[in-house]
N, C-alpha and C positions, 0 to 999 in steps of 0.2 A: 504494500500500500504506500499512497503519497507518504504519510505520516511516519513512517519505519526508514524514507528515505532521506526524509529532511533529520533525523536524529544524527548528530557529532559523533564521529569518531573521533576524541579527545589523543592526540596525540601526546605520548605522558616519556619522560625519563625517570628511573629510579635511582640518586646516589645514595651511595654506603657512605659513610665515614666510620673507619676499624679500622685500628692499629694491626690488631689481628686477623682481621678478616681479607687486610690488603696484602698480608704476609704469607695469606690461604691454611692459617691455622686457626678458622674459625669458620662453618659453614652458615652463610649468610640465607640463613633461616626466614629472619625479618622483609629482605626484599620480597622474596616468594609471596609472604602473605600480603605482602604492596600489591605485588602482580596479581595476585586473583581478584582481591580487592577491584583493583584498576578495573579491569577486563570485566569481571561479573557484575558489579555496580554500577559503573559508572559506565561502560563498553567504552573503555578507552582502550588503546594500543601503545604494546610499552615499544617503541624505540630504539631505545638505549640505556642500558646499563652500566654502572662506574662502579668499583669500588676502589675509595684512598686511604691513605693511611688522615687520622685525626691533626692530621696540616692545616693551619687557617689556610696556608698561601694557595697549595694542592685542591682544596674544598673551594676557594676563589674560582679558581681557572676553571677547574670543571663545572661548576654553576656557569661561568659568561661562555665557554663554550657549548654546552647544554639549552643555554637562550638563545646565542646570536648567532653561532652556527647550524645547530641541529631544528632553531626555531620552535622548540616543542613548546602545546599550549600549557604543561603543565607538569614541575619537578617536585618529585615526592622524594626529601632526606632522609635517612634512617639512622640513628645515632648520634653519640657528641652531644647532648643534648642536655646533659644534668650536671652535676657539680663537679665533678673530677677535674684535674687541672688540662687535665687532655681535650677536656666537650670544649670546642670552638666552634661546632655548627653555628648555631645562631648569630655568634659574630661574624665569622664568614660571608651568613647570608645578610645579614644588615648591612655588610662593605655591596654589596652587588645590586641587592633592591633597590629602587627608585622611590615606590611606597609603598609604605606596610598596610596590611590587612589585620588590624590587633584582634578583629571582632572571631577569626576563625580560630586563634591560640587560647583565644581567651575563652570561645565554645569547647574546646577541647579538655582543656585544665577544668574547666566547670561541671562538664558532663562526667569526664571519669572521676575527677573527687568524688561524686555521690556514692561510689564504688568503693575507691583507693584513696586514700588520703596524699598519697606519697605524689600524687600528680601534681601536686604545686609545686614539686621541687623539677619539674619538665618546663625548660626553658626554651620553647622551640618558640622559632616565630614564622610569618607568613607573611609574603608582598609579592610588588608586583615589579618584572624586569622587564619593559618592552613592551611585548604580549602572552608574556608568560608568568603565569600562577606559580608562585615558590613557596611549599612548606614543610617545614621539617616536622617529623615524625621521634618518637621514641627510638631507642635501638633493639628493644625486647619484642618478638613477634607478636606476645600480647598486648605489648602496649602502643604498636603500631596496628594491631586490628581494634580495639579498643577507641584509638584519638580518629583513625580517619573513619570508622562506625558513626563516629560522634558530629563528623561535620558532612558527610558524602551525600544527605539530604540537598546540601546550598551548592556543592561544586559545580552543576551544571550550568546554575543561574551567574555563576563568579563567571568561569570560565567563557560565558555567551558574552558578560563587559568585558573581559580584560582583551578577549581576542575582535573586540567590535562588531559580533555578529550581534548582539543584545538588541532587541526592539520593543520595549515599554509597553505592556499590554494595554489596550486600550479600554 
């Protein structure tokens, strides 16, 4: 039908940031649950896949080549994220955003605290690079199905502004 035709295939990148994961001494569990997530919910198409080591600089370049090369409408991080002196995620992604999106970090932390208490200590943020939706996840595969559970409701409607398809119902 018209209606199945006009649905987005959200083109999606997955990064890791793992010390260990990018050394291949830790099997990156957590993207997988990104990927079905992606595909089953939201029917996006993953892309492209990264994993770095927990480098601000390395986490940089792969996010602005993941936006301005590969153009995807939408990077999902996985780790780096909480207190260890290693999580640079978040800062990484604030050197690259243009502008943040607080309201989907803040849905996230909000939603799984009714759960987990521990989720205020989940320092991921979300914005926006160009035409591409940025937001970082948990590193735990539960706590990456858990936060994007929490917001995969709104991503369709984000993703229609940030990529300029969005048209204001009347």
């Amino acid at each position: 039908s018209g209606k199945e035709r006009e649905q987005m295939v959200w083109k999606t990148a997955i990064l890791t940031a793992s010390d260990k994961g990018s050394r291949g001494e830790r099997e990156d569990t957590s993207a997988q649950v990104i990927r079905e997530l992606v595909e089953e919910e939201l029917r996006g198409e993953i892309i492209e896949y990264r994993i770095v080591p927990d480098e601000q600089d390395e986490i940089i370049a792969a996010l602005i080549e993941l936006t301005d090369y590969y153009q995807v409408d939408l990077v999902l991080t996985t780790g780096g994220t909480e207190l260890a002196v290693r999580d640079v995620t978040p800062e990484a992604t604030r050197r690259v955003i243009e502008r943040e999106v607080p309201g989907i970090a803040e849905a996230m932390r909000a939603t799984v605290m009714q759960k987990n208490r521990s989720a205020m200590l989940f320092r991921g943020v979300c914005g926006v690079r160009g035409r591409t939706l940025i937001g970082n996840l948990p590193g735990s595969p539960k706590g990456v199905h858990e936060n994007l559970a929490a917001v995969m409701d709104q991503l369709p409607e984000a993703l229609l502004m940030v990529t300029g398809q969005y048209r204001e119902q009347l």
